[in-house]
C-alpha positions in Angstrom: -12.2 -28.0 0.3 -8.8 -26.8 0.0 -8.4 -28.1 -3.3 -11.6 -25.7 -4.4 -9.6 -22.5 -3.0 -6.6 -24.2 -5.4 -8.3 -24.3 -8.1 -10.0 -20.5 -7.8 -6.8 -19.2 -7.1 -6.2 -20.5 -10.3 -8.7 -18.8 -11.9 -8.1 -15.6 -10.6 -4.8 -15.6 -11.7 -5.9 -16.7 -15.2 -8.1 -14.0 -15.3 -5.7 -11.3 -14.5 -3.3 -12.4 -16.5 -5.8 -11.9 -19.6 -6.5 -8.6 -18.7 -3.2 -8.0 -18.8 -2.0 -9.5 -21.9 -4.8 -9.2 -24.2 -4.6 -4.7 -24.5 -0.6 -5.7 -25.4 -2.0 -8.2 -28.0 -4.7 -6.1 -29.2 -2.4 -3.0 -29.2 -1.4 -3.8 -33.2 -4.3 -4.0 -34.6 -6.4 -1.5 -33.5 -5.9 1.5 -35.3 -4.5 4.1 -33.8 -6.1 8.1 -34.8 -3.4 10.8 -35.4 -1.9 12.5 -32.3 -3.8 16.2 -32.8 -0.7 19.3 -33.3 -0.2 21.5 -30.8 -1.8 24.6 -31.0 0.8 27.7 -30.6 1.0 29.6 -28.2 1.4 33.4 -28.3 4.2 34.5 -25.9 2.8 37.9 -23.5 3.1 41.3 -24.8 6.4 42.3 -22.5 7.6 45.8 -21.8 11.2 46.1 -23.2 12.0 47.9 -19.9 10.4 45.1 -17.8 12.2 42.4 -20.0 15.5 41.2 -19.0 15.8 38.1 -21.0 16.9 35.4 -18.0 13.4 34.8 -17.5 10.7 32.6 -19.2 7.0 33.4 -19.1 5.0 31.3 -18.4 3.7 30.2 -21.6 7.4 29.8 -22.7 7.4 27.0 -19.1 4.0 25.2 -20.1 4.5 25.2 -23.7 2.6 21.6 -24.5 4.5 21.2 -27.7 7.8 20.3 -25.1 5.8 17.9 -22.6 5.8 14.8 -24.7 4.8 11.4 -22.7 6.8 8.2 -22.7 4.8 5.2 -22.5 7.4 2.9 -24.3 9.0 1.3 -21.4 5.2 0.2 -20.3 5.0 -3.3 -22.0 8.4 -4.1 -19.7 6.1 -2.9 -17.0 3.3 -5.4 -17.5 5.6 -8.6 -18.1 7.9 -7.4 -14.7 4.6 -7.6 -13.0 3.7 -10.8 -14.6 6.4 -12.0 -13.8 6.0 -11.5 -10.4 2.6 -12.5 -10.0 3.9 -15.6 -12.0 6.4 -16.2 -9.0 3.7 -15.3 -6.4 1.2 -17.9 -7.6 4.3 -20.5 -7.8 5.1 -19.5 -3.7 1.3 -20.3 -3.4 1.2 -23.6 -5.1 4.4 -25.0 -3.5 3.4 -23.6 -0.2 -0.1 -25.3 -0.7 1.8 -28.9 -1.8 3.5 -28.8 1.6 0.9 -28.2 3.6 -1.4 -30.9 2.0 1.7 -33.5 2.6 2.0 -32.3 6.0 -1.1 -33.0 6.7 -1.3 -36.0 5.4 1.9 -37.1 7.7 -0.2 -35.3 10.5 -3.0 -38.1 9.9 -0.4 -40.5 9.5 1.1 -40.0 12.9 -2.3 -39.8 14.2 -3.6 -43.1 13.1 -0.4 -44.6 14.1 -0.7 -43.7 17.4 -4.1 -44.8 18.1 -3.0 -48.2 16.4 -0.4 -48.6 19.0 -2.1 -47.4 22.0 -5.0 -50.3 21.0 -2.4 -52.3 20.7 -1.1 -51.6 24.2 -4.3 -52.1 25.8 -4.6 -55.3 24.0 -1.7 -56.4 25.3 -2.4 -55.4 28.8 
């Protein structure tokens, strides 16, 4: 029994770490459609009496053309948390080794025990 949660812990892992590596594999070859230009934007017709020049309107503040994403450092992402599910799923293997050998010693100690107590009442 506990080797059948072993073994679909196994599988769930395997499983995420597919769907984690194969949109990084399949990154290349997909082609990729040109980022669309940003459309300009017309600044506010401004009173020269009202205008001071210390302040931006806000167009000038939400002008798109300035707000650029970057998603380069996202690979580095994905493999620091593959490597830490790697390293979780290691924990859980070694943890589940111990346990099994523990057990095992458990029975061990067990059917010693009941060996020498028969052999006690034998002897008595």
């Amino acid at each position: 029994m506990r080797s059948l949660t072993l073994a679909r812990i196994v599988r769930v892992f395997a499983v995420l770490a597919l769907a984690l590596l194969l949109p990084l594999g399949a990154s290349a070859d997909v082609p990729v459609a040109p980022k669309p230009q940003p459309v300009p934007v017309a600044a506010p017709a401004v009173d020269a009496a009202e205008d001071t020049g210390t302040q931006k309107s806000a167009f000038e503040a939400a002008d798109p053309s300035k707000l650029k994403e970057n998603l380069e450092p996202i690979p580095f992402l994905v493999a620091a948390y593959l490597v830490i599910w790697a390293a979780l799923f290691g924990y859980i293997v070694i943890v589940h080794r111990r346990a099994v050998k523990l057990e095992r010693e458990v029975l061990a100690l067990r059917a010693d025990i009941e060996r020498v107590s028969a052999l006690a009442k034998k002897a008595t």
